[in-house]
N, C-alpha and C positions, 0 to 999 in steps of 0.2 A: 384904888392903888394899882399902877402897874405893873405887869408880871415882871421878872427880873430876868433877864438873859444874861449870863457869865459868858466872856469870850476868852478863848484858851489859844497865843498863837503857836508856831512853829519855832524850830531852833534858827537861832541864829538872825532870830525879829524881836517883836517889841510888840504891846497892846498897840501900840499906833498903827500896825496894820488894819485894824479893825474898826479905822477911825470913820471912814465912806460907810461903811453898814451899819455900823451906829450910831449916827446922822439919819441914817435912812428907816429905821426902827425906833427913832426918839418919839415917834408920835404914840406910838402904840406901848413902847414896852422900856424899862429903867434897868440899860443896860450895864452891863460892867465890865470892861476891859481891863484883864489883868495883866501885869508882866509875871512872868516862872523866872524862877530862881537865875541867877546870872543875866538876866536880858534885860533892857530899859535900865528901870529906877530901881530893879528887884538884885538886893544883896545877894553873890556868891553865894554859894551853900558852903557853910562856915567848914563843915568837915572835909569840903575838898579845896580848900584853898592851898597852896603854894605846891599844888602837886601831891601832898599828900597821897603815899601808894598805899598804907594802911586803911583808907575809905572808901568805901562801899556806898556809891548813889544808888536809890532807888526811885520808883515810882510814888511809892507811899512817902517820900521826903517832897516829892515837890506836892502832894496829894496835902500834903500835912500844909505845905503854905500857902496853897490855894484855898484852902478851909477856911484859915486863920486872916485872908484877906476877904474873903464874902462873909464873914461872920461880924468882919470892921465896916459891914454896910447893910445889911439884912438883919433879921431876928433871928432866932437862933432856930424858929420851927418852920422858915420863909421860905415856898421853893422856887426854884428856879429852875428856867432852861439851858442847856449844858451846849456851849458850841465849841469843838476846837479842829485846829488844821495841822496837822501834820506828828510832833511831838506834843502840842497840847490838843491833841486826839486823843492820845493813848492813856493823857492825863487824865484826859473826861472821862475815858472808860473807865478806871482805876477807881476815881472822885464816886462813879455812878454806882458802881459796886460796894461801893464802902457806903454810900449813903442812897439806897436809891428812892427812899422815901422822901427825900427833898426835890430827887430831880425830874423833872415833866415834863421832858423831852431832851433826845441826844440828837445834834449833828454833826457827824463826824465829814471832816474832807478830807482822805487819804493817813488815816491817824497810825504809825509808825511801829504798829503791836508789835513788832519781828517776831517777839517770843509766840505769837499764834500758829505762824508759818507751819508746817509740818517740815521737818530737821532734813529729810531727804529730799524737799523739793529745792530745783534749781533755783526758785526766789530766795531760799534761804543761804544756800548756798554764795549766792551774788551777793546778798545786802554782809554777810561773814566776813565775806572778801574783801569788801570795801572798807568796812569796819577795822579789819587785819592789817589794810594797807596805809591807815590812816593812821590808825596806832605807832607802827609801825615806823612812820615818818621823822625825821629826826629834827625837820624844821617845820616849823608851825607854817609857813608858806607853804610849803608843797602838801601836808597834809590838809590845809583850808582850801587849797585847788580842788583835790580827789573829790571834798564835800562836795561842793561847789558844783564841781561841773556833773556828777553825777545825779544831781536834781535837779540839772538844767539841760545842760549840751556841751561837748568836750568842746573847751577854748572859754568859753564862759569867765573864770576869773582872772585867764590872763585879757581880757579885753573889756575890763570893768575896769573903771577911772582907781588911781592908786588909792585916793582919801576910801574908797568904800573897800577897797582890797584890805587896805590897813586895818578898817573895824573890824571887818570880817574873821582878819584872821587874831585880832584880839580876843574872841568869842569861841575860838576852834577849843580852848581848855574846857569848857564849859561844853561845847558839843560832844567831847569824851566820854563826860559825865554822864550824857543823854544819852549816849547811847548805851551804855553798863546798864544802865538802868532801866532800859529796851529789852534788851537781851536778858537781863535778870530776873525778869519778870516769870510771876509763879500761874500766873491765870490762863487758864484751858478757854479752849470755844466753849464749850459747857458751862465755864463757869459765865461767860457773857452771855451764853443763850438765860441765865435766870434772869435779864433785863427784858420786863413788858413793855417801858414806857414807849411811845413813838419815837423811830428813831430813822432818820436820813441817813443816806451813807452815801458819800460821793467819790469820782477820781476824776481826773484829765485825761484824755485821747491820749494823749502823749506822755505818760508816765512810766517807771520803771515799771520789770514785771513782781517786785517785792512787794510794791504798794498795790498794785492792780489786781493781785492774787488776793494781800490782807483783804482790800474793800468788798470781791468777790465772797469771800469767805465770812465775812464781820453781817455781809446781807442777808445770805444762809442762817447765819446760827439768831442771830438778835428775829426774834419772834414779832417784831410789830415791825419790818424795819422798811423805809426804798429805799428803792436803790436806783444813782443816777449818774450817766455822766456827762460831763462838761468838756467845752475849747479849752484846750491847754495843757500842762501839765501837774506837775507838782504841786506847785507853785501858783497855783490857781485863785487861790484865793484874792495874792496881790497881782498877778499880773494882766487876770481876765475876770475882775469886778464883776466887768457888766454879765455877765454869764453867771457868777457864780453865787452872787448875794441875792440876784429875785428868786432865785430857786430856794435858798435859803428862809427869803421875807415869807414865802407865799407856804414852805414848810411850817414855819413860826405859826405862822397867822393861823392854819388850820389846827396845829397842836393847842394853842391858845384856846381856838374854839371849844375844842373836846373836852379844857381843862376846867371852861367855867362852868 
């Protein structure tokens, strides 16, 4: 039987990012690309639909329907490898904590903990701000810009074709949620340093200093962890493949070994 690799992507994508590396892993290992709550084919999360200001997302809500789809394809004592980028980074963290007897390795690309930050540093302070001014926003266009360009490069969603603008900013409700649920988060460095399994930790040259600090810090505390980084930024995953998934393959491959 093949080990199972789960792929966890980012806000504002779909498992189909993760279609080129698992393709490139079908040989070895019986992957599983998920979509998280609101993205792809994966239903809104029913308590925050129509705006709902009495709902509280969490971590452990999308943690709960990532379970209940690797459970729709795995045995229930089946472990797997835990990959995610960006927002389903932070979910793997979550996923890994709550079950880490299943998981046999974490790699994480820039995964979105904010709640790790230490509150006085200026990462925290930045990704607040951004979060504040997004909220903040009165039209879902200018608040899908702020995302946007902030994980890419200012001008970024004004010079993306309309048809992807338009989806984009269909998703920005859904991006809210993800971030509440970021920031609400109850878990310490500490409580992630109780993760032994092997664990990759990545970023892009070119990334914000909130993510560049978590990945710093997530390398430190995780006890078995590398740490590496790639061309690119953010966004790394889908934009600079070739960079980012052999370091991944060749992470797998050796987790894999130590597991049998």
């Amino acid at each position: 039987m093949k080990p199972a690799v789960v792929l966890l992507h980012s806000s504002m994508s779909s498992k189909a990012q993760w279609a080129t590396l698992a393709a490139q892993l079908a040989d070895r290992f019986h992957c599983i690309p998920l979509d998280l709550q609101g993205y792809g084919a994966a239903p809104f999360p029913a308590g925050g639909a129509d705006g709902a200001t009495s709902y509280s997302h969490t971590l452990a809500h999308e943690a709960d329907a990532v379970s209940h789809a690797i459970d729709a394809q795995l045995a229930a004592d089946q472990s797997f490898h835990l990959v995610g980028h960006s927002f389903g980074g932070a979910v793997a963290l979550h996923l890994a904590r709550r079950a880490p007897q299943r998981v046999l390795s974490l790699t994480l690309f820039e995964p979105v903990a904010f709640h790790l930050l230490p509150v006085e540093h200026a990462a925290h302070t930045e990704i607040v701000s951004v979060v504040g001014n997004i909220n903040a926003c009165a039209a879902d266009r200018d608040a899908t810009r702020i995302f946007i360009d902030y994980w890419n490069r200012a001008g970024a969603f004004d010079e993306a074709p309309a048809p992807a603008q338009e989806k984009m900013i269909a998703q920005i409700a859904k991006v809210r949620l993800d971030f509440q649920a970021l920031l609400g988060e109850k878990a310490t460095l500490a409580d992630i340093a109780t993760l032994t399994i092997p664990a990759l930790v990545m970023a892009g040259e070119r990334s914000p200093a909130s993510t560049r600090l978590l990945v710093e810090q997530l390398a430190t505390a995780l006890p078995n962890a590398t740490h590496m980084q790639t061309r690119g930024g953010h966004m790394g995953p889908i934009t600079h493949g070739d960079a980012v998934n052999p370091a991944i393959i060749a992470f797998l491959a050796g987790a894999k070994t130590a597991a049998d």
